[in-house]
C-alpha positions as protocol buffer text, in pm:
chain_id: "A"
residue {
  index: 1
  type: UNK
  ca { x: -3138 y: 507 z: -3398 }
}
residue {
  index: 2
  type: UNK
  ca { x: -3306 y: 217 z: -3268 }
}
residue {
  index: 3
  type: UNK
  ca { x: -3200 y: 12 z: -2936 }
}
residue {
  index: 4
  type: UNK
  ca { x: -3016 y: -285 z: -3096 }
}
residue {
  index: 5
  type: UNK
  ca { x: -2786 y: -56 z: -3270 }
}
residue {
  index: 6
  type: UNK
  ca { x: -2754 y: 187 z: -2953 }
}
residue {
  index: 7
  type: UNK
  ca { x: -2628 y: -141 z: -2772 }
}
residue {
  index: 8
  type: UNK
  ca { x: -2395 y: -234 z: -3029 }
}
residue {
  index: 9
  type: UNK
  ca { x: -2248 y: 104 z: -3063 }
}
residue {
  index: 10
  type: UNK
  ca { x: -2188 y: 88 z: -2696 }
}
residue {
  index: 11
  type: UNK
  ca { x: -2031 y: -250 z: -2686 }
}
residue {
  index: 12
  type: UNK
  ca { x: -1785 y: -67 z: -2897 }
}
residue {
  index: 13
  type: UNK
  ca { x: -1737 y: 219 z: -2694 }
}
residue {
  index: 14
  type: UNK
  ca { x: -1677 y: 7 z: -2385 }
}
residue {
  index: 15
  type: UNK
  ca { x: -1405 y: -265 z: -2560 }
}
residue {
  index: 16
  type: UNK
  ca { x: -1230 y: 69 z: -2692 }
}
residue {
  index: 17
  type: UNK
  ca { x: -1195 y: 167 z: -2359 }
}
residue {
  index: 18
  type: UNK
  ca { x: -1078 y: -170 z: -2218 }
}
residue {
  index: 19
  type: UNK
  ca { x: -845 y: -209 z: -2502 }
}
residue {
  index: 20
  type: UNK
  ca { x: -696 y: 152 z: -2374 }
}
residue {
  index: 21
  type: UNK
  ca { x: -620 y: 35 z: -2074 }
}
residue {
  index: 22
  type: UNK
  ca { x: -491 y: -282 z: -2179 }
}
residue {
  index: 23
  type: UNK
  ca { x: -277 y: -19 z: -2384 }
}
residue {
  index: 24
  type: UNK
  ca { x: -156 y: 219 z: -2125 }
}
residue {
  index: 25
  type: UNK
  ca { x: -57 y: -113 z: -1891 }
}
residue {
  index: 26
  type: UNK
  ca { x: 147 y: -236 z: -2162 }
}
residue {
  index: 27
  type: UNK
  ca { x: 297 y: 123 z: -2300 }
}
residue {
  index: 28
  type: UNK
  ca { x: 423 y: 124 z: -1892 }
}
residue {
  index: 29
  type: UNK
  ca { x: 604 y: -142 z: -1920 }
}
residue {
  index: 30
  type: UNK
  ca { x: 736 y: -157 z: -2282 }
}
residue {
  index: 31
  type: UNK
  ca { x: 890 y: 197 z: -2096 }
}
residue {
  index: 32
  type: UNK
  ca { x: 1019 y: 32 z: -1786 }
}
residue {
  index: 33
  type: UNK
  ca { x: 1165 y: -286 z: -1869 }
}
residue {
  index: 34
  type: UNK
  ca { x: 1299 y: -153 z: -2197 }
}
residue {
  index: 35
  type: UNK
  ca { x: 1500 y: 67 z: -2013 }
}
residue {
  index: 36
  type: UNK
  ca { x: 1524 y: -113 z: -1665 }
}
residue {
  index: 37
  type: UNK
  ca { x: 1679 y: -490 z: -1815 }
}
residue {
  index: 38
  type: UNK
  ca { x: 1974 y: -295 z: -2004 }
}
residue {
  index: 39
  type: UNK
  ca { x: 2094 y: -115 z: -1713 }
}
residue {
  index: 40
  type: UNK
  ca { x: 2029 y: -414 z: -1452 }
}
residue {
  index: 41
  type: UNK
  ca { x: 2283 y: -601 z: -1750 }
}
residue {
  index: 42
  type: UNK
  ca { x: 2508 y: -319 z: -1718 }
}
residue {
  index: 43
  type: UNK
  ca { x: 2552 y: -281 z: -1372 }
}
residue {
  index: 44
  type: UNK
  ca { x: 2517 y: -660 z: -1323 }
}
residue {
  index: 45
  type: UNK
  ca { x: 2172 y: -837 z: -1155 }
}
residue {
  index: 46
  type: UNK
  ca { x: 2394 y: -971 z: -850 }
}
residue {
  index: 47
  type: UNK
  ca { x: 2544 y: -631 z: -797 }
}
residue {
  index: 48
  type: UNK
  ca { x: 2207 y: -435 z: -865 }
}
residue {
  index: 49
  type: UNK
  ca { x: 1972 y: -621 z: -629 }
}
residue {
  index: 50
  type: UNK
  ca { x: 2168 y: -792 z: -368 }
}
residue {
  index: 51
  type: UNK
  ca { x: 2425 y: -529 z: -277 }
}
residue {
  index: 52
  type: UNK
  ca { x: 2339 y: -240 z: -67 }
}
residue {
  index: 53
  type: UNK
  ca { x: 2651 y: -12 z: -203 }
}
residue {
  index: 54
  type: UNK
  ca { x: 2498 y: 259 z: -330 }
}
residue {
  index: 55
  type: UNK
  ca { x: 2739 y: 520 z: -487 }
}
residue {
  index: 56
  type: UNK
  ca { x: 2579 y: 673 z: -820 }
}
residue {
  index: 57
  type: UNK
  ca { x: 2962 y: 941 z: -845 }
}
residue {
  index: 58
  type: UNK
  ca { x: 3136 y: 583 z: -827 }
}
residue {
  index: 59
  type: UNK
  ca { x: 2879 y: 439 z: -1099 }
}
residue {
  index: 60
  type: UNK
  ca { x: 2757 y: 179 z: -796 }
}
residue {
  index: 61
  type: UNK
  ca { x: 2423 y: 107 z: -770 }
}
residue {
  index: 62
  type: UNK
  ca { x: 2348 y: -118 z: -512 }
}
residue {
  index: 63
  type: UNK
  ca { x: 1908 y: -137 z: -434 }
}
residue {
  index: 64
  type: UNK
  ca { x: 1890 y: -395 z: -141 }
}
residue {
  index: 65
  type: UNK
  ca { x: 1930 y: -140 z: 137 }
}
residue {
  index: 66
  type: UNK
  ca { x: 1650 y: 52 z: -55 }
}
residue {
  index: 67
  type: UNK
  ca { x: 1391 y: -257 z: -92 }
}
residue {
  index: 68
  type: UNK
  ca { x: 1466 y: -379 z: 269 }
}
residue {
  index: 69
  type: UNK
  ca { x: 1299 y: 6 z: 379 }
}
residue {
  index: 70
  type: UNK
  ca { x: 1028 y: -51 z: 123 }
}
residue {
  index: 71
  type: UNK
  ca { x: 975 y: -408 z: 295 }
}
residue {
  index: 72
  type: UNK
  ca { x: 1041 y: -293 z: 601 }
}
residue {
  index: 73
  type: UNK
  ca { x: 839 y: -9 z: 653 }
}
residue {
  index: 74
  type: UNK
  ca { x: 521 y: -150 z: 446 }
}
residue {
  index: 75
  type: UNK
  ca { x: 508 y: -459 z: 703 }
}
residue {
  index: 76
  type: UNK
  ca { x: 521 y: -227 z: 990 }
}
residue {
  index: 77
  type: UNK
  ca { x: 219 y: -34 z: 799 }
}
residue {
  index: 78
  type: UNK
  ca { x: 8 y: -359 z: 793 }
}
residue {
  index: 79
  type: UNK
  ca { x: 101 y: -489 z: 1102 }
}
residue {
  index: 80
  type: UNK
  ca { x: -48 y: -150 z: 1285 }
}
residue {
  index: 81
  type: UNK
  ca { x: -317 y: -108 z: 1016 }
}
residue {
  index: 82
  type: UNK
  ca { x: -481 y: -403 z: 892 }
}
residue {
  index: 83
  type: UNK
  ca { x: -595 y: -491 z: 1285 }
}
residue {
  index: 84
  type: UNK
  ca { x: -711 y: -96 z: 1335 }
}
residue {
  index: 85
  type: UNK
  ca { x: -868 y: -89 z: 1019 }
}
residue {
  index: 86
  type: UNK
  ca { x: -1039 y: -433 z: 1051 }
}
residue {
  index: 87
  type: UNK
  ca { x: -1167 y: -348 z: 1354 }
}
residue {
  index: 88
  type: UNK
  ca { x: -1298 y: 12 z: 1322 }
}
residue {
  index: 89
  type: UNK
  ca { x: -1491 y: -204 z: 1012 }
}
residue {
  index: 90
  type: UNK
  ca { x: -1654 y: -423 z: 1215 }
}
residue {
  index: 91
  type: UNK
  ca { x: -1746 y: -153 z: 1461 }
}
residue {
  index: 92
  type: UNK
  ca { x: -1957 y: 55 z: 1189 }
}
residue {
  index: 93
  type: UNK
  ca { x: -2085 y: -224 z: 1030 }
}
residue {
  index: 94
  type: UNK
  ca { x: -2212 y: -397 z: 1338 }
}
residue {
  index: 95
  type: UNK
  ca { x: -2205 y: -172 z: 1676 }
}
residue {
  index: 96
  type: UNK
  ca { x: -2159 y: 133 z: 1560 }
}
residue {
  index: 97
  type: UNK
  ca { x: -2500 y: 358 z: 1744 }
}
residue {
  index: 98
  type: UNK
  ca { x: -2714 y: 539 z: 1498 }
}
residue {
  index: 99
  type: UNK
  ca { x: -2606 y: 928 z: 1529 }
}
residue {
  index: 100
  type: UNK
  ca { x: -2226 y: 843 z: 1582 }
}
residue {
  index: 101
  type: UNK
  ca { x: -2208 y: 665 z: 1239 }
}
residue {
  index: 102
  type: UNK
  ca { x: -2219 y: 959 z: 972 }
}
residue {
  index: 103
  type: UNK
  ca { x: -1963 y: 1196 z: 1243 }
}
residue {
  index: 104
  type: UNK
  ca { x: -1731 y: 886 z: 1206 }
}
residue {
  index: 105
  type: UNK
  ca { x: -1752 y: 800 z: 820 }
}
residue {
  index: 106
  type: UNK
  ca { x: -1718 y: 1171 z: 773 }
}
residue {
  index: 107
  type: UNK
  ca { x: -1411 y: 1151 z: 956 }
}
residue {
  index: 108
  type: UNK
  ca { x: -1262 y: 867 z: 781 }
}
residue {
  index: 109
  type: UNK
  ca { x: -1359 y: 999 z: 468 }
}
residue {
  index: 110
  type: UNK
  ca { x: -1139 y: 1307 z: 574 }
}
residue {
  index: 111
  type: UNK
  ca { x: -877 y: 1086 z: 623 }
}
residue {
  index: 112
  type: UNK
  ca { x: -858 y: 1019 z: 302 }
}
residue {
  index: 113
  type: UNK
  ca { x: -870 y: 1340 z: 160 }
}
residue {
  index: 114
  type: UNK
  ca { x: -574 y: 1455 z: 297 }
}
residue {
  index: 115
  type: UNK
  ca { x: -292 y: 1568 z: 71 }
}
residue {
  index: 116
  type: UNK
  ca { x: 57 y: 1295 z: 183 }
}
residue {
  index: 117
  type: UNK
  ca { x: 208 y: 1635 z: 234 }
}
residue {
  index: 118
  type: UNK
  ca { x: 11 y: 1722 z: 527 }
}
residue {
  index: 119
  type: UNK
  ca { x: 48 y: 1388 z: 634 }
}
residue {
  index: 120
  type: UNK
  ca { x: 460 y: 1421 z: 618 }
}
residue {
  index: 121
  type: UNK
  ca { x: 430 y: 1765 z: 814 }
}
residue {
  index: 122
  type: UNK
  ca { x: 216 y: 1598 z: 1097 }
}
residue {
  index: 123
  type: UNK
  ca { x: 497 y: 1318 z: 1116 }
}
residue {
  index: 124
  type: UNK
  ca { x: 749 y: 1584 z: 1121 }
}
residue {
  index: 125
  type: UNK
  ca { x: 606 y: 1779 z: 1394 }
}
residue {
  index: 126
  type: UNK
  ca { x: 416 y: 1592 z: 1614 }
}
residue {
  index: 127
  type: UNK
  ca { x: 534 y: 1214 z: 1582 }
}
residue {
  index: 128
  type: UNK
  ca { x: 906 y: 1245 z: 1540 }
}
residue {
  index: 129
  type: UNK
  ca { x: 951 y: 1498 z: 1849 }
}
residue {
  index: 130
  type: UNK
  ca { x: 725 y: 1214 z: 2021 }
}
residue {
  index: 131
  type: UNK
  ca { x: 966 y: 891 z: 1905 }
}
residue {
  index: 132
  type: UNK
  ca { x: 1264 y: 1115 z: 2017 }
}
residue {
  index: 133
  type: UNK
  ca { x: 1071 y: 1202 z: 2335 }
}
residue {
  index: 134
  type: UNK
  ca { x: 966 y: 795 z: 2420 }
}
residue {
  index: 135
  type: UNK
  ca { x: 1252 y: 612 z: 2280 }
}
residue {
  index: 136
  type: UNK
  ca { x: 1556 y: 863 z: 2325 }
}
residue {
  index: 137
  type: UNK
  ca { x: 1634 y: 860 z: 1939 }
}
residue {
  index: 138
  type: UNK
  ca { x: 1900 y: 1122 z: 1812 }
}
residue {
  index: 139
  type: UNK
  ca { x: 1665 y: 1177 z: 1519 }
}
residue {
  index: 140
  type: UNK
  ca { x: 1342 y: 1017 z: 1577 }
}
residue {
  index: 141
  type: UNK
  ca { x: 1345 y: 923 z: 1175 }
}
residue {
  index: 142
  type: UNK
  ca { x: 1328 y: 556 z: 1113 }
}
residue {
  index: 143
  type: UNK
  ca { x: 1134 y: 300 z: 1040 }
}
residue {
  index: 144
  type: UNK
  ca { x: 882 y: 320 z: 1324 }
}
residue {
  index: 145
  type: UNK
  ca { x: 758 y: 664 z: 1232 }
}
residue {
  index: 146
  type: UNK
  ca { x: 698 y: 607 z: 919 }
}
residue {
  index: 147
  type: UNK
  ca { x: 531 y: 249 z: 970 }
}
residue {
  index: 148
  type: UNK
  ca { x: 279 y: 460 z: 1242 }
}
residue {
  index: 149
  type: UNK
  ca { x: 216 y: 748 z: 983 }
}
residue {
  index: 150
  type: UNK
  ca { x: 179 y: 461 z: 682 }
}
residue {
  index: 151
  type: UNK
  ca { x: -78 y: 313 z: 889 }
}
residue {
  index: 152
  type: UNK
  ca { x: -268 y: 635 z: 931 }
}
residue {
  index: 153
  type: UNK
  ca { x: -260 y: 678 z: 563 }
}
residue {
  index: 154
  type: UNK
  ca { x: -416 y: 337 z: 451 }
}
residue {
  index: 155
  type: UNK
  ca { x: -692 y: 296 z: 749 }
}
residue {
  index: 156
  type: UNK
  ca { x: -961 y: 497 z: 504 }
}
residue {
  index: 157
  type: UNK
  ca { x: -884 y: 262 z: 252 }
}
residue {
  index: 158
  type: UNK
  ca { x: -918 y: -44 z: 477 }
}
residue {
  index: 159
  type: UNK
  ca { x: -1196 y: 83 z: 688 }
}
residue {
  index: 160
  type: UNK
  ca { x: -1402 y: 151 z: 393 }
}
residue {
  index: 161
  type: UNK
  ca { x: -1345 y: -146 z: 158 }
}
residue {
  index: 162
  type: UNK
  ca { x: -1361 y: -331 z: 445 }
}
residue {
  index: 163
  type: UNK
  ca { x: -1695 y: -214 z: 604 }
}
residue {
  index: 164
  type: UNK
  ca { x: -1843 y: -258 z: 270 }
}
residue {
  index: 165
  type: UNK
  ca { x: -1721 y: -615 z: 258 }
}
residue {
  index: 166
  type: UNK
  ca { x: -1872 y: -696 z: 579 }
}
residue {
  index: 167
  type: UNK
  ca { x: -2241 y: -502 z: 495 }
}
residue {
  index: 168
  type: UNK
  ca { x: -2230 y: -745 z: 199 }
}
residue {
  index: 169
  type: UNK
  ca { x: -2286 y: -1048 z: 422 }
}
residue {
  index: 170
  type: UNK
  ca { x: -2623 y: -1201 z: 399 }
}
residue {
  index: 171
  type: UNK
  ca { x: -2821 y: -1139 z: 659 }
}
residue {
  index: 172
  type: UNK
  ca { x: -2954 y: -1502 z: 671 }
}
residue {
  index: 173
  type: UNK
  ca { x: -2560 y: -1620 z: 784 }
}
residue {
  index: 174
  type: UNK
  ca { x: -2606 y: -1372 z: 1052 }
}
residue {
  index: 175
  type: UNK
  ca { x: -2965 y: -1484 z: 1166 }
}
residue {
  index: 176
  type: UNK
  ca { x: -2851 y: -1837 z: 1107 }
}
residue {
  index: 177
  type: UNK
  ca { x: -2604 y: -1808 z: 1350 }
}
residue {
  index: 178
  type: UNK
  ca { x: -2739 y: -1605 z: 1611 }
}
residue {
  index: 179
  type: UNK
  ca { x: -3050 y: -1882 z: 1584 }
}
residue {
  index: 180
  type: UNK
  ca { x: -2863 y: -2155 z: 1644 }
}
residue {
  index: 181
  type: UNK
  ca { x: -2745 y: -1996 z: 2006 }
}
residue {
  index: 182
  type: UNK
  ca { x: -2442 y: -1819 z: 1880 }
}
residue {
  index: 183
  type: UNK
  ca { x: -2408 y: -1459 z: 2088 }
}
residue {
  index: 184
  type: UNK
  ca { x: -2382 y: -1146 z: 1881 }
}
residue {
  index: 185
  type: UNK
  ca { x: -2018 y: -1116 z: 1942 }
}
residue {
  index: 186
  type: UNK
  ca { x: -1934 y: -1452 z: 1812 }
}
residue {
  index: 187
  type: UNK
  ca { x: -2158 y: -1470 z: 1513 }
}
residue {
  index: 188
  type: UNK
  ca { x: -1924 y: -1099 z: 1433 }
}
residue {
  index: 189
  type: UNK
  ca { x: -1633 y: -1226 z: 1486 }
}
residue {
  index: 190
  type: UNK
  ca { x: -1639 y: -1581 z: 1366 }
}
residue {
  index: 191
  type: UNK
  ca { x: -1902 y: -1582 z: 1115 }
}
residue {
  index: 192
  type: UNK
  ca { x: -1917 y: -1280 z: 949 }
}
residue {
  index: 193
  type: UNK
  ca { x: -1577 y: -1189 z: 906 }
}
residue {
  index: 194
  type: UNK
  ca { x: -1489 y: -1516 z: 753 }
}
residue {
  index: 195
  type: UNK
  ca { x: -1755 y: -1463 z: 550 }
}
residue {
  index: 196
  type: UNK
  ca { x: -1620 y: -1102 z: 427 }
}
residue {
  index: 197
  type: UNK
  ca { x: -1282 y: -1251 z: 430 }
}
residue {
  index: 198
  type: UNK
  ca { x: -1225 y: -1197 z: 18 }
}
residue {
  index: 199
  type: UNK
  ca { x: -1334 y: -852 z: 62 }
}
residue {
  index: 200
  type: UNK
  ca { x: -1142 y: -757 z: 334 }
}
residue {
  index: 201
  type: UNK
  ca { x: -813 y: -935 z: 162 }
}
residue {
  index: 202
  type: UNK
  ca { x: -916 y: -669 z: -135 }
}
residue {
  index: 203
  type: UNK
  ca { x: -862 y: -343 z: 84 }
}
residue {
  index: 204
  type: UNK
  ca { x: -526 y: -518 z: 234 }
}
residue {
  index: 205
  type: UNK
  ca { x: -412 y: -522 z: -146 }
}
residue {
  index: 206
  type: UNK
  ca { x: -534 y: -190 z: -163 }
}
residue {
  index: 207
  type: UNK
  ca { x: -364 y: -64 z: 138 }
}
residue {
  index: 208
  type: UNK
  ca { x: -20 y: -260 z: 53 }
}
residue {
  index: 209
  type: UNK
  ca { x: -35 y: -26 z: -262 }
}
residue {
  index: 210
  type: UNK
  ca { x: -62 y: 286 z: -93 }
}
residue {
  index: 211
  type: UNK
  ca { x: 199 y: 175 z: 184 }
}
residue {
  index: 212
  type: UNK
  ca { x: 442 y: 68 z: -73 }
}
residue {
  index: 213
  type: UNK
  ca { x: 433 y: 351 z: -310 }
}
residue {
  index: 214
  type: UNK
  ca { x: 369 y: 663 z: -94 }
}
residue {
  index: 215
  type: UNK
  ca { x: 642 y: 902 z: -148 }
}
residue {
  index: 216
  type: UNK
  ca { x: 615 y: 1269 z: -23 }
}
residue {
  index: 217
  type: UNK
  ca { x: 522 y: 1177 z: 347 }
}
residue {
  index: 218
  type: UNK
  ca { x: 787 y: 889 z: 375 }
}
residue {
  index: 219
  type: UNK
  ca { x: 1062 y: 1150 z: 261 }
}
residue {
  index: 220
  type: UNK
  ca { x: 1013 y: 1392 z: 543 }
}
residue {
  index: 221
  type: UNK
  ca { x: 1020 y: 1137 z: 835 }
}
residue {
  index: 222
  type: UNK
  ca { x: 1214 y: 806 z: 718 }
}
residue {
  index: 223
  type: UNK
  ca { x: 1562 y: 989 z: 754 }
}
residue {
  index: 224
  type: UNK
  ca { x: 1629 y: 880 z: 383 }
}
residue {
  index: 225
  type: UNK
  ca { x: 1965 y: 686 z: 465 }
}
residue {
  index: 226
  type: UNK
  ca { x: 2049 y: 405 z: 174 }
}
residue {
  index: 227
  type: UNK
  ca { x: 2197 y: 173 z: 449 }
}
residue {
  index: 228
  type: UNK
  ca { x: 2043 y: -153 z: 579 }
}
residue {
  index: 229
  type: UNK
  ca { x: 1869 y: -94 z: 908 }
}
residue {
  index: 230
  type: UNK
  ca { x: 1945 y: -273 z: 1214 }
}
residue {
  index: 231
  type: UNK
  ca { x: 1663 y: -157 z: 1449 }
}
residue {
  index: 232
  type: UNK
  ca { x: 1299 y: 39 z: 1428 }
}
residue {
  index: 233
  type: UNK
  ca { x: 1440 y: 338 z: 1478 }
}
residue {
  index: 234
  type: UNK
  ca { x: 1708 y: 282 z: 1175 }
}
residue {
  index: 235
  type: UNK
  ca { x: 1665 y: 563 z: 903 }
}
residue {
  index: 236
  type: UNK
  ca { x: 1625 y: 437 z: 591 }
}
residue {
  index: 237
  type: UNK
  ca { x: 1548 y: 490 z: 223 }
}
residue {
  index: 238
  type: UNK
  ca { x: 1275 y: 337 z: 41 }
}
residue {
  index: 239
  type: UNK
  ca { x: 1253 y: 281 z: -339 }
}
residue {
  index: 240
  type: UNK
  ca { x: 1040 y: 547 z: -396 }
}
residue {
  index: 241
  type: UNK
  ca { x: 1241 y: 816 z: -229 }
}
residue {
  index: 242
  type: UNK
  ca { x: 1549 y: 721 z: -406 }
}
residue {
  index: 243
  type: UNK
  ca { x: 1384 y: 790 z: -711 }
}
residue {
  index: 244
  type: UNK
  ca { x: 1224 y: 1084 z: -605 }
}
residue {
  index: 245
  type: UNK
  ca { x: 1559 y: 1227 z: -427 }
}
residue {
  index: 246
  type: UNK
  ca { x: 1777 y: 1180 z: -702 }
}
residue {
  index: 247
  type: UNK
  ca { x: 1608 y: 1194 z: -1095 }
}
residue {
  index: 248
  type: UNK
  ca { x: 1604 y: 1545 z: -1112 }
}
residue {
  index: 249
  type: UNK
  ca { x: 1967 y: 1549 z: -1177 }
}
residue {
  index: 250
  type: UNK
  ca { x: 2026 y: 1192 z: -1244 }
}
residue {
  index: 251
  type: UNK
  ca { x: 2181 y: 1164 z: -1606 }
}
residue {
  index: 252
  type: UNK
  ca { x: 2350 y: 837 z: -1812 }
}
residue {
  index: 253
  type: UNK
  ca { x: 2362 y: 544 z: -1606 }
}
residue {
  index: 254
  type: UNK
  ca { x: 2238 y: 677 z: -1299 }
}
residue {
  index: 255
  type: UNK
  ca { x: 1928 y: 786 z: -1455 }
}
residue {
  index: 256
  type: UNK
  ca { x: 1855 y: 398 z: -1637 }
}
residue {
  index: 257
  type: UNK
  ca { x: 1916 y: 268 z: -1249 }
}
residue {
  index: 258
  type: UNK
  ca { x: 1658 y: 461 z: -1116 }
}
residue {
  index: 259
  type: UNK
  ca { x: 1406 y: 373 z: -1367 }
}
residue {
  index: 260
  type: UNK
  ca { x: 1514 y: -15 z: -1319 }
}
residue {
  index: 261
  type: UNK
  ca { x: 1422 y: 121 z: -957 }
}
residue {
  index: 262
  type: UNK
  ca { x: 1089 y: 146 z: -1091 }
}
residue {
  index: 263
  type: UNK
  ca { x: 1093 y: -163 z: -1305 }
}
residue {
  index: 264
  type: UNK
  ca { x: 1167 y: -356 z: -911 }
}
residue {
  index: 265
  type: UNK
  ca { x: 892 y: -192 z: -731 }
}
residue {
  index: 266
  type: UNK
  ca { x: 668 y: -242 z: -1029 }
}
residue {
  index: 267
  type: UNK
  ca { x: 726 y: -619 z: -992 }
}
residue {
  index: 268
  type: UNK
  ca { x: 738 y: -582 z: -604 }
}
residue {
  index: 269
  type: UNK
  ca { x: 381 y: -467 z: -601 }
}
residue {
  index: 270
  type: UNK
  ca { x: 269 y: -692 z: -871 }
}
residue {
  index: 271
  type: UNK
  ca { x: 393 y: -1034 z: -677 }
}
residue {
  index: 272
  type: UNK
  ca { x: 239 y: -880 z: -363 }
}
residue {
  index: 273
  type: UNK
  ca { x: -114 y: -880 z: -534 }
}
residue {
  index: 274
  type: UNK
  ca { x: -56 y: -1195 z: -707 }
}
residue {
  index: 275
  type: UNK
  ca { x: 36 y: -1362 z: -320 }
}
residue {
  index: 276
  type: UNK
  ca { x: -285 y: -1204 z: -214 }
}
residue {
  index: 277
  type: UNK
  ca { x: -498 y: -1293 z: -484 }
}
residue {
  index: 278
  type: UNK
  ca { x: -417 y: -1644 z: -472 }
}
residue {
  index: 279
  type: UNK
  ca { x: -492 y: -1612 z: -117 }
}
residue {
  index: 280
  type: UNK
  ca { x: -832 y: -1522 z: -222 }
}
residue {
  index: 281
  type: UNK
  ca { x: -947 y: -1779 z: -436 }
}
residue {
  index: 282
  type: UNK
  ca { x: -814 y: -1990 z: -185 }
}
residue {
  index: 283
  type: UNK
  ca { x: -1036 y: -1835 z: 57 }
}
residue {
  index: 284
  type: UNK
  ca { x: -1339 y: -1840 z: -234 }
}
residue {
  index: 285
  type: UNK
  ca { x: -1270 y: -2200 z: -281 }
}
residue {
  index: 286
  type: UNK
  ca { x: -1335 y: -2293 z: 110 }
}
């Protein structure tokens, strides 16, 4: 077979696979929203997404309390992530010494292979006893333990992405710099990470994802209470957990709610990206 028809067989190969998952985007939401926009009718939009009355054995199904936890505790994620993350970046990338560098990418790369259930037990055992212990919580569940174990879970992603964004920096904008007087510290600070700025924006999108749609780790220290919280230490439920908590015996109504659960943190995620990726071309355009 000669090269020309090698390359055109593979051209084929790789638009089948595109087209695939083009197809497996759309089958997901053909699923969702066929579903999801019937029951959100049903139930009523108003009543749906801006009441926080959730009572599935009184047929009401009120989501706000549920997306104010998934708002909630994913901004708490990123508040004490992103920084961390950022940081620890900019420390391998660019002070990092030679023989601590593979210990602490092996570590990091740890982090990321561990299971969320391990991650849930280590909030249950070591962080909530400490939020009871610091803060004199009943419980210790809430909002603040699970916005400190959420930002444990997305550092690999952000450290790595974001390291990578910053080793992709020409050289010549850090020479430039540091030639025209600039100290090392500066040129890091104010240079390069500007200049890594789309890249690093990529692993926040990243790490919103993993924030926003963890599951397993959020159940076992959130305190999984469909009620609007008032404080950090509030309990509450995110949309994820209410899904999780209640499909296995969910059934007529209840059970089209929860995937219009879905259907709302599909979209959720989706405008997050599209906020941040219109931050980035922004940020390309500059």
């Amino acid at each position: 077979m000669s090269n020309a028809k090698r390359e055109t067989g593979m051209k084929y190969v790789f638009a089948a696979c595109a087209a695939a998952s083009i197809l497996c985007v759309f089958l997901i939401c053909w699923f969702l929203f066929s579903t999801a926009l019937p029951a959100i009718a049903k139930i009523g939009p108003v009543n749906f997404l801006f009441s926080s009355d959730w009572a599935p054995s009184e047929n009401r199904f009120g989501i706000l309390s549920m997306v104010a936890g998934t708002l909630y505790m994913s901004a708490g994620a990123l508040i004490l992530g992103v920084p961390l993350g950022v940081l620890c970046a900019v420390f391998l990338a660019y002070y990092c010494p030679k023989k601590l560098y593979e210990p602490f990418r092996f570590a990091i790369s740890l982090l990321a292979g561990i299971p969320s259930i391990v991650y849930g037990f280590f909030g249950l055992t070591v962080l909530v006893p400490l939020i009871q212990k610091w803060t004199g919580s009943a419980s210790g569940k809430g909002i603040l333990c699970a916005s400190v174990l959420l930002a444990m879970m997305i550092l690999p992603t952000i450290v790595s992405l974001s390291e990578s964004a910053l080793k992709k920096v020409d050289p010549a904008v850090y020479d430039g710099s540091r030639a025209l007087g600039a100290s090392h510290d500066h040129t890091v600070f104010f240079v390069c990470l500007p200049a890594a700025a789309s890249g690093i924006l990529s692993a926040i999108v990243l790490g919103i994802g993993r924030a926003v749609g963890e599951t397993m780790a959020v159940i076992m220290v959130a305190g999984n209470a469909a009620v609007l919280p008032d404080s950090l230490l509030s309990p509450v439920r995110t949309l994820t957990t209410g899904i999780v908590l209640e499909m296995s015996y969910a059934s007529g109504l209840h059970r089209e709610a929860l995937i219009a659960m879905g259907a709302v943190l599909f979209v959720l995620i989706l405008g997050i990206n599209l906020c941040f990726m219109s931050l980035k071309k922004k940020e390309c355009r500059s």
